[in-house]
Biopython code that builds the backbone (N, CA, C, O; Angstrom):
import numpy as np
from Bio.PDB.StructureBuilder import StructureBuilder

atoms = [
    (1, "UNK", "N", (100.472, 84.652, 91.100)),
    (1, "UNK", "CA", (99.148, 85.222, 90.989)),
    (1, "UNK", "C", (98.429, 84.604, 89.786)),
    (1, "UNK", "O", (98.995, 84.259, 88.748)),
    (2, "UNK", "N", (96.876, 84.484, 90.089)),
    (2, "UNK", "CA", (96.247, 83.894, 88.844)),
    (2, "UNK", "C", (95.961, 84.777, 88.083)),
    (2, "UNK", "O", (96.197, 85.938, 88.416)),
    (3, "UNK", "N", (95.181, 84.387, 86.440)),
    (3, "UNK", "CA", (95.060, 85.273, 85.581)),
    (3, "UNK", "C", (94.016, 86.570, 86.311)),
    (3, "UNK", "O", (94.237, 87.767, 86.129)),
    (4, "UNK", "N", (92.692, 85.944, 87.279)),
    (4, "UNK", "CA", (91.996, 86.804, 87.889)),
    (4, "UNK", "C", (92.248, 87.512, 89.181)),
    (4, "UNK", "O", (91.751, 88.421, 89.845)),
    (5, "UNK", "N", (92.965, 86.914, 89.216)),
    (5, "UNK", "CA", (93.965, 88.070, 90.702)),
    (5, "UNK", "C", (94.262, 89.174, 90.026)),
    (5, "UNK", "O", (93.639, 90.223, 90.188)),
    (6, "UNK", "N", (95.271, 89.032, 89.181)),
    (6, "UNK", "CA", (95.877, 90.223, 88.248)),
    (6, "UNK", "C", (95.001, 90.688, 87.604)),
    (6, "UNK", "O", (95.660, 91.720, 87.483)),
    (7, "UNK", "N", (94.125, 90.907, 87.068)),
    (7, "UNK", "CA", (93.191, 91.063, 86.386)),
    (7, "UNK", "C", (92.457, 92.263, 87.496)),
    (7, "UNK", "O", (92.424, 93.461, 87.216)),
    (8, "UNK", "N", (91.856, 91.644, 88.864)),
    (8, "UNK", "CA", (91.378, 92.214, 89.657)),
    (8, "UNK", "C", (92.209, 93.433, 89.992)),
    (8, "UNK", "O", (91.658, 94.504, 90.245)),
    (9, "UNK", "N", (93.638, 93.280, 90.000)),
    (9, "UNK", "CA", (94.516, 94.375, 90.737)),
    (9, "UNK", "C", (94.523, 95.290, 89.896)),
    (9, "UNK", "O", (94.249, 96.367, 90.427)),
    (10, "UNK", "N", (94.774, 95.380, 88.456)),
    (10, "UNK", "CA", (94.692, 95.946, 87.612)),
    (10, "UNK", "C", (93.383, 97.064, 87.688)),
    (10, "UNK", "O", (93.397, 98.295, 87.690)),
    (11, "UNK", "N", (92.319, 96.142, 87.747)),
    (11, "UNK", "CA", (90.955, 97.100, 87.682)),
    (11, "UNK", "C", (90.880, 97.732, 88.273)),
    (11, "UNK", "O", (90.697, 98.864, 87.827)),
    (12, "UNK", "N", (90.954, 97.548, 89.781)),
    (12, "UNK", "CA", (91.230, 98.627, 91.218)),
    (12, "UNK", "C", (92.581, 99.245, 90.774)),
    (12, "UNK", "O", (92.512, 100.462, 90.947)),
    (13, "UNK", "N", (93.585, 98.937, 90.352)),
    (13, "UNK", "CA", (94.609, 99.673, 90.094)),
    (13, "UNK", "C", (94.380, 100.909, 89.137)),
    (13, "UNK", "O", (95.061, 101.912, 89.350)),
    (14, "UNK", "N", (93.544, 100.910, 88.183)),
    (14, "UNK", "CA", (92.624, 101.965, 88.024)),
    (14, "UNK", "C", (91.219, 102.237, 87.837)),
    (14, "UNK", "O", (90.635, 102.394, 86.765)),
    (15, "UNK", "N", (90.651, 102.283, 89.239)),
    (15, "UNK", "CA", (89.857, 102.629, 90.189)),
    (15, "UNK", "C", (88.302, 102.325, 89.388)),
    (15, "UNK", "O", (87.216, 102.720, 89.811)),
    (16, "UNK", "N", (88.512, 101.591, 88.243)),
    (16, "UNK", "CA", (87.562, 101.213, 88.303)),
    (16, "UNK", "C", (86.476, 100.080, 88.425)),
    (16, "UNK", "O", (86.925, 99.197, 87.695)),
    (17, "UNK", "N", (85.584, 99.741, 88.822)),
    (17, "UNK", "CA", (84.294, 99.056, 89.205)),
    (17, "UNK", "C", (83.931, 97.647, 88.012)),
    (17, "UNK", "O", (84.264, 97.497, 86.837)),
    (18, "UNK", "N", (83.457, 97.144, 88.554)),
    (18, "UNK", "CA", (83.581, 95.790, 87.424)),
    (18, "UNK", "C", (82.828, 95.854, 86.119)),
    (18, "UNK", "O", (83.135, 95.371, 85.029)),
    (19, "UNK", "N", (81.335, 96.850, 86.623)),
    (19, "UNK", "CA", (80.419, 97.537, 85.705)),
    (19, "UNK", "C", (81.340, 98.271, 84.360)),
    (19, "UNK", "O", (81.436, 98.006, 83.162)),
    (20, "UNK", "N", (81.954, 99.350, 85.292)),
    (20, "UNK", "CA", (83.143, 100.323, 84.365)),
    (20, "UNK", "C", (83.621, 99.365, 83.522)),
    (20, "UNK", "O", (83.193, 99.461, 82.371)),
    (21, "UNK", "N", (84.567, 98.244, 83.796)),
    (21, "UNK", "CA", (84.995, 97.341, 82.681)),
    (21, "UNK", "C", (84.713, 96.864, 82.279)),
    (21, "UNK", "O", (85.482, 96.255, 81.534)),
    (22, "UNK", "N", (82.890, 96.442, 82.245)),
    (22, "UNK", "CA", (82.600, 95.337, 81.463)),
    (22, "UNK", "C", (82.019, 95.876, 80.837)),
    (22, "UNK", "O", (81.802, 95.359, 79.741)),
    (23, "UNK", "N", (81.299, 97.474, 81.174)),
    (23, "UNK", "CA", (81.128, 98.357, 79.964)),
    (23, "UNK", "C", (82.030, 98.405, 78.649)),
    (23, "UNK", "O", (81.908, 98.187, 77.444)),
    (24, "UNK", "N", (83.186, 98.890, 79.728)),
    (24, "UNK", "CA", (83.986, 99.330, 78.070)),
    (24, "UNK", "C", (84.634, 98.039, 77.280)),
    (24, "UNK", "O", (85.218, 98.335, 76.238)),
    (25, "UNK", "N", (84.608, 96.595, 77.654)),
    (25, "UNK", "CA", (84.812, 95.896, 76.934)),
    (25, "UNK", "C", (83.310, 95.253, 76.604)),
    (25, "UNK", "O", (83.442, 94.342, 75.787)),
    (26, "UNK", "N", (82.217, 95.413, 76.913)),
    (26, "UNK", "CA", (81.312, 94.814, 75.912)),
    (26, "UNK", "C", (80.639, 93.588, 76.474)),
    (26, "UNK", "O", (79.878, 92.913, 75.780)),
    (27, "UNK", "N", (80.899, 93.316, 77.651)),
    (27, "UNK", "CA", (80.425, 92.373, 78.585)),
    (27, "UNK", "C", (79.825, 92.645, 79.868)),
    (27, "UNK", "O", (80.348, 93.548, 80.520)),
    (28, "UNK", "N", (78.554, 91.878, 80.499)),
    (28, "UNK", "CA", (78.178, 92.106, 81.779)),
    (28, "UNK", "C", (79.067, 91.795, 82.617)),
    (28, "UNK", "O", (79.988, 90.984, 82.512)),
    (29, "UNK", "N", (78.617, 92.809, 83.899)),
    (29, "UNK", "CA", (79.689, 93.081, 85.047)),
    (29, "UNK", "C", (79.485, 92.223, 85.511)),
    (29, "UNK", "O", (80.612, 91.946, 85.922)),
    (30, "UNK", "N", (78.538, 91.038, 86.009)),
    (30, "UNK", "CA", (79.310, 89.743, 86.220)),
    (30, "UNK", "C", (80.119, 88.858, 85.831)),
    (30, "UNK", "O", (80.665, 88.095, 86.628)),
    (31, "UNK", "N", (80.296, 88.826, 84.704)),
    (31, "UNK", "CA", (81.037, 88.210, 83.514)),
    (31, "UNK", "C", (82.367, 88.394, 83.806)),
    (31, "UNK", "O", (83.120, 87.426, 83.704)),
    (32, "UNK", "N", (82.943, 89.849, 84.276)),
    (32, "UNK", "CA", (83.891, 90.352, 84.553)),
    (32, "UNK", "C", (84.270, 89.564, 86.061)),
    (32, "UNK", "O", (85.316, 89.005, 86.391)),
    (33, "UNK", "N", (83.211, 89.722, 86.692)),
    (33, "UNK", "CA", (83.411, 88.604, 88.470)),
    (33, "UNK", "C", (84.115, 87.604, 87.802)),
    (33, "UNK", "O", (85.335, 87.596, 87.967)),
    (34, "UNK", "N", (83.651, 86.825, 87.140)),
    (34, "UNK", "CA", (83.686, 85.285, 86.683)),
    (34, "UNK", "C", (85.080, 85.160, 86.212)),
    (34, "UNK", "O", (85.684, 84.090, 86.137)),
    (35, "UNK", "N", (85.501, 86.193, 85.932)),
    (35, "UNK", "CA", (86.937, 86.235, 85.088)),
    (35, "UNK", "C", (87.410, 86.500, 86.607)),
    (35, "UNK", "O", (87.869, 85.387, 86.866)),
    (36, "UNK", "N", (87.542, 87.063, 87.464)),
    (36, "UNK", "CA", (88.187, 87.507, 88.652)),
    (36, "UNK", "C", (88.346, 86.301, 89.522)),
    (36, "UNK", "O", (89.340, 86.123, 90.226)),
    (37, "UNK", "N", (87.307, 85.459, 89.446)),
    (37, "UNK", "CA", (87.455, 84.356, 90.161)),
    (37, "UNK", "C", (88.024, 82.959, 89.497)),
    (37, "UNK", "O", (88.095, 81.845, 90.015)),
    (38, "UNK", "N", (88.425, 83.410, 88.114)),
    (38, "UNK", "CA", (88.666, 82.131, 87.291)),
    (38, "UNK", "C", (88.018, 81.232, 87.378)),
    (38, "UNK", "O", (88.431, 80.082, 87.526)),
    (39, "UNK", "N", (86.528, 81.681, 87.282)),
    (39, "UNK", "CA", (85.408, 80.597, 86.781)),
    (39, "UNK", "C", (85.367, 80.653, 85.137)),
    (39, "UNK", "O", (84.769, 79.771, 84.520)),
    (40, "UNK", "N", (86.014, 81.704, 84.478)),
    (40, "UNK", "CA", (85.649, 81.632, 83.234)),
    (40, "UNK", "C", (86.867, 82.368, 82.472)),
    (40, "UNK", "O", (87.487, 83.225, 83.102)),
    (41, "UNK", "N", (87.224, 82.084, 81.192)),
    (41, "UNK", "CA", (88.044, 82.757, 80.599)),
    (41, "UNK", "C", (87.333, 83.455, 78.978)),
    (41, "UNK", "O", (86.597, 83.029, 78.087)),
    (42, "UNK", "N", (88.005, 84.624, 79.253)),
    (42, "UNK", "CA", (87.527, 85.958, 78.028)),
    (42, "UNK", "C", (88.217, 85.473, 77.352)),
    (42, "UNK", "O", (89.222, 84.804, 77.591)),
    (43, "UNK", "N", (87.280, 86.046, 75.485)),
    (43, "UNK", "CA", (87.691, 85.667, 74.656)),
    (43, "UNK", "C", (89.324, 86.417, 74.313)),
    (43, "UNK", "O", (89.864, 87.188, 75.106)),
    (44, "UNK", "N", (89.881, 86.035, 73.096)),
    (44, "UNK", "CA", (90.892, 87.215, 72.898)),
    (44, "UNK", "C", (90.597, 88.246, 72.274)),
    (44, "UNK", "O", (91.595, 88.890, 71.950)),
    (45, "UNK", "N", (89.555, 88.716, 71.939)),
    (45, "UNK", "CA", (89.214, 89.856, 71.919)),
    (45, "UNK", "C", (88.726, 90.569, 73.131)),
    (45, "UNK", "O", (89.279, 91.655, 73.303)),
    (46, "UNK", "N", (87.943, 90.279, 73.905)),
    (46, "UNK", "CA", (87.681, 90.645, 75.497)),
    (46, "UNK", "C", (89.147, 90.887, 75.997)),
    (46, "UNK", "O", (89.426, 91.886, 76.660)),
    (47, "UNK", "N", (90.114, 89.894, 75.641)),
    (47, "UNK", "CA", (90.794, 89.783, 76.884)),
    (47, "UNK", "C", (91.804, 91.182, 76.265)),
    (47, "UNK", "O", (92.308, 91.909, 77.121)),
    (48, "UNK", "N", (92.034, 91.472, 74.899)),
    (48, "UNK", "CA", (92.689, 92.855, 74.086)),
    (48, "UNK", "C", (92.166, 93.905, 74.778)),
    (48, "UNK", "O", (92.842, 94.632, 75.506)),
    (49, "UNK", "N", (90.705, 94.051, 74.539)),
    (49, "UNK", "CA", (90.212, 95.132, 74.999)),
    (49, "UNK", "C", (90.170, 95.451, 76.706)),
    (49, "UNK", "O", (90.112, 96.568, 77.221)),
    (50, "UNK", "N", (90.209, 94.341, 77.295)),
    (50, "UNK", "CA", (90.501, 94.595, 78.870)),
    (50, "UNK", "C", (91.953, 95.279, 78.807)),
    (50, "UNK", "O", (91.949, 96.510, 78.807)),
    (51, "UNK", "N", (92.965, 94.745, 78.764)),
    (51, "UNK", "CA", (94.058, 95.219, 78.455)),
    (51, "UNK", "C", (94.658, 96.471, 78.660)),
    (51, "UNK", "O", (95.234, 97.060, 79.575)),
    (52, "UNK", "N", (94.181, 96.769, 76.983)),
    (52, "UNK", "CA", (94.134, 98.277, 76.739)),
    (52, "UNK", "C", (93.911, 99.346, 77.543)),
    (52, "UNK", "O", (94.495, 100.406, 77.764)),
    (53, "UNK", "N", (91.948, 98.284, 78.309)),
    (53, "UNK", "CA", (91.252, 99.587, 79.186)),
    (53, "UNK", "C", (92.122, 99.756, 80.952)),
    (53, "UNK", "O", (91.979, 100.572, 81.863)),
    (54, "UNK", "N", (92.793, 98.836, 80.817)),
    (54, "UNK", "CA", (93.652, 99.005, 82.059)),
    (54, "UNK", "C", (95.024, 98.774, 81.933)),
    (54, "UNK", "O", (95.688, 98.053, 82.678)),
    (55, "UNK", "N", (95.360, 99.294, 81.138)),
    (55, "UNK", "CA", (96.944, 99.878, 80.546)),
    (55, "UNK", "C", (98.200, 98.972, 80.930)),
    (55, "UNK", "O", (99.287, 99.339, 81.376)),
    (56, "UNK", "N", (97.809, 97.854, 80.673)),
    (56, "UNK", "CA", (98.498, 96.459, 80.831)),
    (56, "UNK", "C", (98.552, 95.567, 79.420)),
    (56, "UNK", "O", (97.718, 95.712, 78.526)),
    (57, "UNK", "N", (99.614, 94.662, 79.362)),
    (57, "UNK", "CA", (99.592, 93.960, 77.997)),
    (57, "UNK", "C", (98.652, 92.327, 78.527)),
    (57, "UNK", "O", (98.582, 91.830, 79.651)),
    (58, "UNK", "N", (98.066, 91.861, 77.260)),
    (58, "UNK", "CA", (97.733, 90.934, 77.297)),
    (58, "UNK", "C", (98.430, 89.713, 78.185)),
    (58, "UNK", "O", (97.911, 88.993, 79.038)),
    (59, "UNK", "N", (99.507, 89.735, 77.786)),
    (59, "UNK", "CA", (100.640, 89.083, 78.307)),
    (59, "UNK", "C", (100.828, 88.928, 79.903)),
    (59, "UNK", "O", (100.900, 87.838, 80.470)),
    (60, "UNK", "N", (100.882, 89.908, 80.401)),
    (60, "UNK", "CA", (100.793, 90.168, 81.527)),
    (60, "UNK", "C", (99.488, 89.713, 81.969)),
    (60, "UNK", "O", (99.639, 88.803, 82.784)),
    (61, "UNK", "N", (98.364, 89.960, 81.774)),
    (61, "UNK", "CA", (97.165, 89.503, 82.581)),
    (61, "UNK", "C", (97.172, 87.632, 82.600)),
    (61, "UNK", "O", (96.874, 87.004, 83.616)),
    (62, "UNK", "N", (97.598, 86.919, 81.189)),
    (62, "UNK", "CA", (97.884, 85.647, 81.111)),
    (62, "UNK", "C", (98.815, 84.931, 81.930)),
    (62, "UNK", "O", (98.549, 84.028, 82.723)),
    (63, "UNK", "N", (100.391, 85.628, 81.548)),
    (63, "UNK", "CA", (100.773, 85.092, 82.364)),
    (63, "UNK", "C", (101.810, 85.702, 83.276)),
    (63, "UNK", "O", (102.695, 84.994, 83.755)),
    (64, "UNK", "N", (101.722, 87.102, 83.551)),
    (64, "UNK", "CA", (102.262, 88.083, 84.677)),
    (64, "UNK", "C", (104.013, 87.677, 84.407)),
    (64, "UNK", "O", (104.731, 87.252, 85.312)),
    (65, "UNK", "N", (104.321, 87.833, 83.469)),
    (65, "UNK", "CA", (105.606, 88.065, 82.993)),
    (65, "UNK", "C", (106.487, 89.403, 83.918)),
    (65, "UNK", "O", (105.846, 90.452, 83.982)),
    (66, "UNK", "N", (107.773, 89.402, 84.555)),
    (66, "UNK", "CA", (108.287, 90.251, 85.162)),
    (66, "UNK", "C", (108.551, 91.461, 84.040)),
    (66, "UNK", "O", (108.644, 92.678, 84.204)),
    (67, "UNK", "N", (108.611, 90.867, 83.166)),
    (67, "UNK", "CA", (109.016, 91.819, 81.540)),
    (67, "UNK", "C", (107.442, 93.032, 81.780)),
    (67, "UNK", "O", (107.663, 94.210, 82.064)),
    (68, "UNK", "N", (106.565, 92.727, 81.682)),
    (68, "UNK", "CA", (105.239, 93.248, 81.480)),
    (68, "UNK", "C", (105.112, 93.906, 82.973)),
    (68, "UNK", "O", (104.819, 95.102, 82.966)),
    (69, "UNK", "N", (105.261, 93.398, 84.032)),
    (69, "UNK", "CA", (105.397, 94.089, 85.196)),
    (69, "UNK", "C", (105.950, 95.564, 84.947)),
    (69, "UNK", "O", (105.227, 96.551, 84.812)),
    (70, "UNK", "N", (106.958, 95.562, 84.917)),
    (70, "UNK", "CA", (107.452, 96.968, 84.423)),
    (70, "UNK", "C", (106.503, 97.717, 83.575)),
    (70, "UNK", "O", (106.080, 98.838, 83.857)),
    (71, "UNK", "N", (106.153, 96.951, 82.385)),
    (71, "UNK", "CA", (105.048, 98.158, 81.498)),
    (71, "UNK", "C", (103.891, 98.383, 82.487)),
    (71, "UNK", "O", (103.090, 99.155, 81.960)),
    (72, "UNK", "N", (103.562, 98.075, 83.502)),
    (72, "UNK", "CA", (102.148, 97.742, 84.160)),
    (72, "UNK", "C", (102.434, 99.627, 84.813)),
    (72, "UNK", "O", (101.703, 100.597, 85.014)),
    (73, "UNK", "N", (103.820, 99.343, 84.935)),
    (73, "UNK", "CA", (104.311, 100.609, 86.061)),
    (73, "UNK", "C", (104.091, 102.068, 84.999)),
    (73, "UNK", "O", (103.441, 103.098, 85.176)),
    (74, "UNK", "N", (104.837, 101.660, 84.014)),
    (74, "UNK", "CA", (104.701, 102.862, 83.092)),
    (74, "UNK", "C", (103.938, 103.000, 82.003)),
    (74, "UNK", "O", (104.405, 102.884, 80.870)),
    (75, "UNK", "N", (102.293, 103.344, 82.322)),
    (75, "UNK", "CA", (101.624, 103.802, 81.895)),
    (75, "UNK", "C", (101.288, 104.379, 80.394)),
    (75, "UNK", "O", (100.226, 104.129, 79.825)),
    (76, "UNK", "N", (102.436, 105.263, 79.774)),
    (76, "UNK", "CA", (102.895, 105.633, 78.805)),
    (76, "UNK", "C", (103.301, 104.920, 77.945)),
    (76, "UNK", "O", (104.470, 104.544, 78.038)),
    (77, "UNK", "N", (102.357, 104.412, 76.626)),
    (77, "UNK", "CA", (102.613, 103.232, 75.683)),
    (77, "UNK", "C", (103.757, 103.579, 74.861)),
    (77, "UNK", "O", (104.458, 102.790, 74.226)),
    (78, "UNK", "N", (103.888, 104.971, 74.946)),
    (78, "UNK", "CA", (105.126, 105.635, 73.606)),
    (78, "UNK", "C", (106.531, 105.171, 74.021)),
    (78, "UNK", "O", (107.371, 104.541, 73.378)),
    (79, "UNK", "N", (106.565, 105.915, 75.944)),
    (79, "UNK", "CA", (107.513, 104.874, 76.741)),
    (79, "UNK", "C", (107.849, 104.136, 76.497)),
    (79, "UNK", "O", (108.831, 104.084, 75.756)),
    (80, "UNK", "N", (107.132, 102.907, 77.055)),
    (80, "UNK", "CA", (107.360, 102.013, 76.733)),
    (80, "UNK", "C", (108.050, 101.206, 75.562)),
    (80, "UNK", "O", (108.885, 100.321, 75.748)),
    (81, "UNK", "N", (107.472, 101.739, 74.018)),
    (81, "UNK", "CA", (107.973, 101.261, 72.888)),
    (81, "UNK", "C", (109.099, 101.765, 72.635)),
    (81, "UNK", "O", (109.918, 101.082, 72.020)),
    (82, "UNK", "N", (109.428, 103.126, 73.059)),
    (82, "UNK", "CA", (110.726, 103.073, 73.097)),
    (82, "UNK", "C", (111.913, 102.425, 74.139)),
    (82, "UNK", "O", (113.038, 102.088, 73.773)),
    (83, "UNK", "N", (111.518, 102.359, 75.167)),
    (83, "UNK", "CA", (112.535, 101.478, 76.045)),
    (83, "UNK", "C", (112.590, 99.801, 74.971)),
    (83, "UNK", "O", (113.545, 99.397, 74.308)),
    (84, "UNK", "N", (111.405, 99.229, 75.124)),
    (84, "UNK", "CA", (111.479, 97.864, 73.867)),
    (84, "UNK", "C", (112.673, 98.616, 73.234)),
    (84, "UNK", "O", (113.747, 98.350, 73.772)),
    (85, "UNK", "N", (112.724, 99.505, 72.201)),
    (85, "UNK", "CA", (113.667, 99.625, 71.031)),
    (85, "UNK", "C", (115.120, 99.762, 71.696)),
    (85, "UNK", "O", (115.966, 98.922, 71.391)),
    (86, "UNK", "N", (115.385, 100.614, 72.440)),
    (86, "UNK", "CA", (116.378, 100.885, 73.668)),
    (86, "UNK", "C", (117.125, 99.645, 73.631)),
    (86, "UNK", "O", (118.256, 99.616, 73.146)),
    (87, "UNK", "N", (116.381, 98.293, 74.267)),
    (87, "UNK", "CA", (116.636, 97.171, 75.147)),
    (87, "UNK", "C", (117.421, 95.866, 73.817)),
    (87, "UNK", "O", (118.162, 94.929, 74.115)),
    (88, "UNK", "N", (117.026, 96.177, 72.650)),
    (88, "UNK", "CA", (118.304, 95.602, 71.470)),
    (88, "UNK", "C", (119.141, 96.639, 71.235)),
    (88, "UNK", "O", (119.325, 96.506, 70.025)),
    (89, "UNK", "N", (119.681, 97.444, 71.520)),
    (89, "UNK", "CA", (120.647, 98.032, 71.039)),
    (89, "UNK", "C", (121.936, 97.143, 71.240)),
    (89, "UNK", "O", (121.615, 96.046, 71.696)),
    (90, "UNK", "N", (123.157, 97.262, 71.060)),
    (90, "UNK", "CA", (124.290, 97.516, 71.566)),
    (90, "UNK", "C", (124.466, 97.854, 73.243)),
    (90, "UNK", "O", (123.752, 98.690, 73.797)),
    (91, "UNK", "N", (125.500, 97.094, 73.944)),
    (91, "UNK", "CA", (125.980, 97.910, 75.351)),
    (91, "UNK", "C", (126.365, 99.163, 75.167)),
    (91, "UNK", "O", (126.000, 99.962, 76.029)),
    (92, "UNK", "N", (127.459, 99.844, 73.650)),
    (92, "UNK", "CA", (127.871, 101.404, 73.735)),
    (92, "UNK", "C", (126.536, 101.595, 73.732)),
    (92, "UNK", "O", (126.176, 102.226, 74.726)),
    (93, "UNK", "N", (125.457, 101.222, 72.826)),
    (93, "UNK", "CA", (124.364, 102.539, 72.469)),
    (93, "UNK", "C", (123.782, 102.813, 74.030)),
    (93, "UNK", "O", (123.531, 103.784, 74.744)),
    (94, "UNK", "N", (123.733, 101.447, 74.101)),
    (94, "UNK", "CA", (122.127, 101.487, 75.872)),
    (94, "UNK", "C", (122.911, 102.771, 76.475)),
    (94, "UNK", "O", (122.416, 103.883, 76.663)),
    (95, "UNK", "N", (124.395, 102.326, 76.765)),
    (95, "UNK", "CA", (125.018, 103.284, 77.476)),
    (95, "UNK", "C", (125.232, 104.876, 77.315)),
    (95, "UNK", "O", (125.445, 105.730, 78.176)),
    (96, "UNK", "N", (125.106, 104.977, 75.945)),
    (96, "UNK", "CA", (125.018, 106.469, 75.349)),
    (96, "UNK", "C", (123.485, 106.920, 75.591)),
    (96, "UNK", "O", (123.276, 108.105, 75.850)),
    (97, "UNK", "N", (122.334, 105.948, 75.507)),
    (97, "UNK", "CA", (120.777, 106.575, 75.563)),
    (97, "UNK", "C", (121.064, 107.191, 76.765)),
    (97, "UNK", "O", (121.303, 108.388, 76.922)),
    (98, "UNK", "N", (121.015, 105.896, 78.029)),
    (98, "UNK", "CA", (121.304, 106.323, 79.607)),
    (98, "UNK", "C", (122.195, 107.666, 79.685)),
    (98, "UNK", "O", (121.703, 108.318, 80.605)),
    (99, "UNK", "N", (123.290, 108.378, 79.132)),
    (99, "UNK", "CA", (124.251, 109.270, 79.412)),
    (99, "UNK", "C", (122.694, 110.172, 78.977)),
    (99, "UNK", "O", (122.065, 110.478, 79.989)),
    (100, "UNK", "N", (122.258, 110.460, 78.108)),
    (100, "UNK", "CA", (121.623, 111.255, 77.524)),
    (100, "UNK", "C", (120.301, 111.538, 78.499)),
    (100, "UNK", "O", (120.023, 112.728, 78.647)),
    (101, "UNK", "N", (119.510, 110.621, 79.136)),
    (101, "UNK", "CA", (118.644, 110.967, 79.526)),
    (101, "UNK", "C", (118.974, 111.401, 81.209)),
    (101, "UNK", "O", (118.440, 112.247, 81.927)),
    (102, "UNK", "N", (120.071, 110.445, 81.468)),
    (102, "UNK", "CA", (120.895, 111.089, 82.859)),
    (102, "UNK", "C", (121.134, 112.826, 82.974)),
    (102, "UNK", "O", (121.054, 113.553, 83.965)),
    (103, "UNK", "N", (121.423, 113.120, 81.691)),
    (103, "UNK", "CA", (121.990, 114.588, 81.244)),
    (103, "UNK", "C", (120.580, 115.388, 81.427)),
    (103, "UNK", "O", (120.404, 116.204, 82.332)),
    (104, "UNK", "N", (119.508, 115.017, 80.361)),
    (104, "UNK", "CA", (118.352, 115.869, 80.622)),
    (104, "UNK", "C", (117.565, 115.729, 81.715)),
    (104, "UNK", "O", (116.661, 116.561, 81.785)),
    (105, "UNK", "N", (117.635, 114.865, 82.668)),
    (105, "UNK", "CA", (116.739, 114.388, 84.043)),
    (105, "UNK", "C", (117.614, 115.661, 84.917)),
    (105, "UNK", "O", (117.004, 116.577, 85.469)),
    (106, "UNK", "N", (118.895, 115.564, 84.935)),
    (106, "UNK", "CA", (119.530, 116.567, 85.555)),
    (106, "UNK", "C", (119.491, 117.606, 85.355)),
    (106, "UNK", "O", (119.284, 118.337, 86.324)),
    (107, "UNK", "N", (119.674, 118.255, 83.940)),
    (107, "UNK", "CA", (119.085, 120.094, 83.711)),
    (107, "UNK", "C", (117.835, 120.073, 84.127)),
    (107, "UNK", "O", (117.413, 121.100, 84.660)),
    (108, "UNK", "N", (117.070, 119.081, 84.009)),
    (108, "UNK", "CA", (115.449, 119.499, 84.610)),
    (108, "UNK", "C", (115.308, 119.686, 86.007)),
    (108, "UNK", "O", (114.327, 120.220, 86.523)),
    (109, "UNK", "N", (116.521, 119.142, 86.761)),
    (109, "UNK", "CA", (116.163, 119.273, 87.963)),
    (109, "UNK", "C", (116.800, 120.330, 88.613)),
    (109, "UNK", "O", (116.635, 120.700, 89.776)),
    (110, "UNK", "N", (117.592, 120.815, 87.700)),
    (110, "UNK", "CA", (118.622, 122.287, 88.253)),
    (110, "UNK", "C", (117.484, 123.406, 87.595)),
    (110, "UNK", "O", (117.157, 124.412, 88.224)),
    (111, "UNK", "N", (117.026, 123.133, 86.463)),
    (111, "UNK", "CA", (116.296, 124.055, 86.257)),
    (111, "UNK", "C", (114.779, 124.321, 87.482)),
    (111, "UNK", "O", (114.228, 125.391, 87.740)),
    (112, "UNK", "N", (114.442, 122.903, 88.035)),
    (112, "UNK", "CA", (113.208, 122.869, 89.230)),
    (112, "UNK", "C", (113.711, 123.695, 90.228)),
    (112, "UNK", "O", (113.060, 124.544, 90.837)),
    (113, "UNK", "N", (115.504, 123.285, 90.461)),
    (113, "UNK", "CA", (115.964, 123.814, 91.837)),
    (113, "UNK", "C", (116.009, 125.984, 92.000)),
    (113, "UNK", "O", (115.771, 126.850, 92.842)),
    (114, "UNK", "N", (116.428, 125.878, 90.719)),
    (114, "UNK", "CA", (116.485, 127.540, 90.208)),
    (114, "UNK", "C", (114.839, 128.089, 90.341)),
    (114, "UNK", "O", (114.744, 128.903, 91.260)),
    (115, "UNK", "N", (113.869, 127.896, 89.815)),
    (115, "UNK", "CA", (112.530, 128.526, 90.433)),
    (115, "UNK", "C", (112.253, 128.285, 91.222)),
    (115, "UNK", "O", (111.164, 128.779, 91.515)),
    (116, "UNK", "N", (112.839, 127.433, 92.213)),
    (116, "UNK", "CA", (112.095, 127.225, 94.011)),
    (116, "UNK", "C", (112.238, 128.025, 94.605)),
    (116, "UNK", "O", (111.815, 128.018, 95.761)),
]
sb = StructureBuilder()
sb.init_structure("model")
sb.init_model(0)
sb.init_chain("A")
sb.init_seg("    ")
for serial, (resi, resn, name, xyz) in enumerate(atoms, 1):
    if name == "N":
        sb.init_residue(resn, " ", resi, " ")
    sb.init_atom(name, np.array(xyz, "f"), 0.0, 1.0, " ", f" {name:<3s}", serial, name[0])
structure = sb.get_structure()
């Protein structure tokens, strides 16, 4: 995919309009076309603030890294920075986080199954 493919999926990926983004980054909504069609490339400041406004890393819109794919999915920047921290650990630690969140995903779901 090109930088404006992804770029495009992203925007519809949250639902908004080319106007909507070129509002909140500071550029006319054609400007934003032009980037979609890779007639033109945003500055790096445009291209930060696109980013941000569609909850994707820079990285990813450049050059659609499988690494950044995943953040594209999870929304949640706090997430995210913690999985990053997670992902140097040690094999015991990764394996002790995973026991831990295996443990609380499961009381949450015995606790869902108990009020149904």
């Amino acid at each position: 995919m090109t930088f404006g493919e992804r770029l495009k999926q992203a925007r519809e990926k949250k639902q908004l309009t080319k106007a909507a983004l070129g509002k909140m980054v500071n550029v006319h909504y054609s400007q934003i076309g032009r980037y979609e069609r890779n007639e033109a490339n945003p500055s790096s400041d445009v291209l930060k603030k696109m980013a941000n406004g569609l909850d994707v890393t820079t990285d990813y819109l450049m050059n659609g890294t499988s690494s950044d794919l995943a953040e594209e999915q999870i929304t949640d920047k706090a997430l995210v920075n913690q999985f990053k921290k997670i992902s140097v650990l040690s094999d015991e630690n990764k394996k002790i986080v995973i026991a831990l969140i295996d443990a609380f995903l499961f009381q949450q779901e015995m606790k869902t199954r108990l009020v149904s």
